[in-house]
N, C-alpha and C positions, 0 to 999 in steps of 0.2 A: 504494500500500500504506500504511496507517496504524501510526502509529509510539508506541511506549511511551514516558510522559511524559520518561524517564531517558535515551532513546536518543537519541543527537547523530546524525541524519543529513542527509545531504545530499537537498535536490529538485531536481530542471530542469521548470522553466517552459517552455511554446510560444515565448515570444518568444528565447531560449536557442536552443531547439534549432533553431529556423527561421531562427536566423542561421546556422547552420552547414550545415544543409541545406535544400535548397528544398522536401523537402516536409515540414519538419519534425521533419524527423530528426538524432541528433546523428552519424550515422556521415559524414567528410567523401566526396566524391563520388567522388576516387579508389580510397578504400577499397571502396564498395559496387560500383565498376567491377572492385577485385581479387575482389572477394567473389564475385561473381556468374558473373567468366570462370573462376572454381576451382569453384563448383559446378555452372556447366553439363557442367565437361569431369570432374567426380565420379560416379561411378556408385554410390557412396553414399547409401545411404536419406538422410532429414532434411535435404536439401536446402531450405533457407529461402527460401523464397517473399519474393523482394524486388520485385514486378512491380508495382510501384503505377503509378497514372494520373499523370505530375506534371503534367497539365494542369489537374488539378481544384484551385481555388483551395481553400483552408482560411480560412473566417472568422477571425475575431478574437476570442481564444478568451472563455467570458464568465467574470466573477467571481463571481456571482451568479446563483441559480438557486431560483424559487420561496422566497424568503425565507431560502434555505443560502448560506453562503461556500463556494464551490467550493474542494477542496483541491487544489495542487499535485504533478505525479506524482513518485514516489519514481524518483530517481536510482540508474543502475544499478550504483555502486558501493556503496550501502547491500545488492547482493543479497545478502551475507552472510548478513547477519541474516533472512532468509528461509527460512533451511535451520537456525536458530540450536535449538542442542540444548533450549531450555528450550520451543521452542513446543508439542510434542503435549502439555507438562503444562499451560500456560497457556493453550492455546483446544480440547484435546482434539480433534485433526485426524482420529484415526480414526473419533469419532464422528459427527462432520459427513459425513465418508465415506457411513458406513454409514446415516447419516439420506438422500443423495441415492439409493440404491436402483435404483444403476448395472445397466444389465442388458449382458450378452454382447449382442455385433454392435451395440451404440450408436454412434450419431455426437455425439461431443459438444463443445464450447468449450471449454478455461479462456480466458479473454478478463482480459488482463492480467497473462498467464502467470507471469512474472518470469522466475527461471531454473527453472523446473519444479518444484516444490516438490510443486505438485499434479497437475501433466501426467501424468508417470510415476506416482502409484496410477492418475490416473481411464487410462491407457492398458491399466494389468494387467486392469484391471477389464472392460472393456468386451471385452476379448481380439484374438486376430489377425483377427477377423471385421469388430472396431470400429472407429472411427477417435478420434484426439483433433486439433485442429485448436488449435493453441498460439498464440495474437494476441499480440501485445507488440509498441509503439508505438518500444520499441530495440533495435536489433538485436543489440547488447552482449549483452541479456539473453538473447535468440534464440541466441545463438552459445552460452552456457552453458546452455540448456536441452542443445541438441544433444550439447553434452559430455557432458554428466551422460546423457541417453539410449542415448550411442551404448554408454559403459563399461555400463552396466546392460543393452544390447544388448536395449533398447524400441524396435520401426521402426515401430508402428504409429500415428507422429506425422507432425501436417501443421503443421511451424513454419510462420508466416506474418507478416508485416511489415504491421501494419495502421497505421491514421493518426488524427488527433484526430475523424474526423468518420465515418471505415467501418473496422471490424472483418473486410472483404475477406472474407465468409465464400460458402458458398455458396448459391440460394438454394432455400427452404422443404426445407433437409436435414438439419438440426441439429435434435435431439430435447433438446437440455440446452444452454444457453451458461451455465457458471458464471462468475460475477462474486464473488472473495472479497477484499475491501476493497481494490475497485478503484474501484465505480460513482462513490461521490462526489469522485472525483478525472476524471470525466468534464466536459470542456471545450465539449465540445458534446452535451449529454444527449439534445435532441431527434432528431439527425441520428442519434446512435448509437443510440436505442433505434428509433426509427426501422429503420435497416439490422437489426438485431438481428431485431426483428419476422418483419421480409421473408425472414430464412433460417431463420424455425424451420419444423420437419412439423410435420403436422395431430397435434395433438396435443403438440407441443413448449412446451418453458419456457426462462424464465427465471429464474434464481437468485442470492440475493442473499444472501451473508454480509457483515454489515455489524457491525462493534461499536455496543454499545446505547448509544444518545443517552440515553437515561430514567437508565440506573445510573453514576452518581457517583462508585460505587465500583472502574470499568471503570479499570485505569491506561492509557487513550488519551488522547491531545489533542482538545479539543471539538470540533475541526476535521474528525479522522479519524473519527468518530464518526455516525450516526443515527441518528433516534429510528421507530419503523415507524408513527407516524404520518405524518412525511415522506416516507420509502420513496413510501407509496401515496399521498400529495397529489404526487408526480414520476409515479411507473408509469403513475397508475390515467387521466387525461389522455391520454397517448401509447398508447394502444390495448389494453393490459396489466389484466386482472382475478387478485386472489389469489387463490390456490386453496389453499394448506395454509403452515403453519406449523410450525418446529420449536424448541422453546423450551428445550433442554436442553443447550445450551450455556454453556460459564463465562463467555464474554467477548459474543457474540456473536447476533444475531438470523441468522435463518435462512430465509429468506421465496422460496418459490417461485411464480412468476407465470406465467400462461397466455396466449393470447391473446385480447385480449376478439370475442365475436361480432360482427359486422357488421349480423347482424338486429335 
């Protein structure tokens, strides 16, 4: 998540959390042991999907990435500031909403979830027919998504424990994976847009709310920040063609991607 020049927060780095767990993750491995033996024997919706492979190695994450500084992920004690009261004035969240043109019985992502900020609208939206499949890399964040869905008594989510290189989704069945100022804090861009690709339907996207590199006057860190000629020198490589634009945001570019053809 990208952070206002004024905000003091904290990041965790791959090499951080990969000390502390082997795959990556900062939860320690007793803990994901208690986690796991209390949600199998729960009969509770939102059960967090913690089933990763740990056989699969995770590369070394890169710092660089087509001529960008890869930014570091927001640590899940900054979630505050994610729910923080000033944001619908400062990036106008329901309009970004109402630009994605959610429809009933969707399957969609937030990828990068946090604690749900955004899971719980796009779940209302989509309705009891829909799904929302909520990714986050900590499972910290995963456990206050849950909180925050169970009191709002939202169950049409699918928390899920993804990793620096798969978003664990499933495949060609997600009609939207929303990415909001998540993507350029991706560590391994190719792997992930990569898997991304593989589980959208015929006909699904990708989306990108990213704060604008080009305005000066955006209060982000140039780090948290791209410009949509970057966007599409990353996408447009890894199998991805733009399809629409939305420009009427205060802060933020809004860029929805397709799959590019084969033929």
């Amino acid at each position: 998540m990208s952070y206002l020049l004024e905000y003091p927060v904290r990041i965790v780095s791959q090499a951080v959390i990969s000390a502390v767990c082997v795959c990556a993750f900062s939860l320690a491995a007793d803990d994901v042991s208690s986690l796991r033996k209390t949600e199998r024997s729960s009969k509770r919706p939102l059960a967090i999907d913690l089933r990763i492979d740990r056989s699969v190695e995770i590369p070394p994450p890169r710092t660089q990435y087509m001529g960008r500084k890869i930014a570091q992920t927001m640590h899940y004690t900054g979630a505050p500031w994610l729910v923080r009261e000033s944001r619908q004035r400062e990036e106008d969240c329901r309009l970004l909403l109402e630009a994605l043109q959610i429809q009933p019985g969707q399957t969609i992502c937030d990828l990068g979830c946090g604690n749900g900020f955004y899971t719980l609208e796009l779940a209302r939206r989509v309705g009891t027919e829909g799904i929302v499949y909520a990714v986050d890399i900590q499972p910290q964040m995963l456990r206050l998504l849950v909180a925050r869905a169970r009191q709002e008594k939202i169950f049409n989510i699918k928390p899920v424990l993804g990793t620096f290189i798969d978003p664990r989704l499933p495949k060609e069945e997600v009609d939207l994976v929303f990415c909001v100022d998540v993507y350029h804090e991706f560590s391994h861009p190719e792997k992930m847009l990569k898997c991304i690709r593989e589980s959208l339907s015929d006909g699904g996207q990708i989306v990108l709310a990213e704060f604008r590199g080009e305005d000066a006057s955006v209060p982000i860190k140039p780090l948290h920040k791209m410009t949509k000629a970057q966007v599409k020198k990353e996408l447009e490589p890894n199998g991805f063609v733009l399809e629409r634009e939305f420009d009427e945001l205060p802060w933020q570019h809004l860029m929805f991607f397709g799959v590019q053809s084969k033929e």
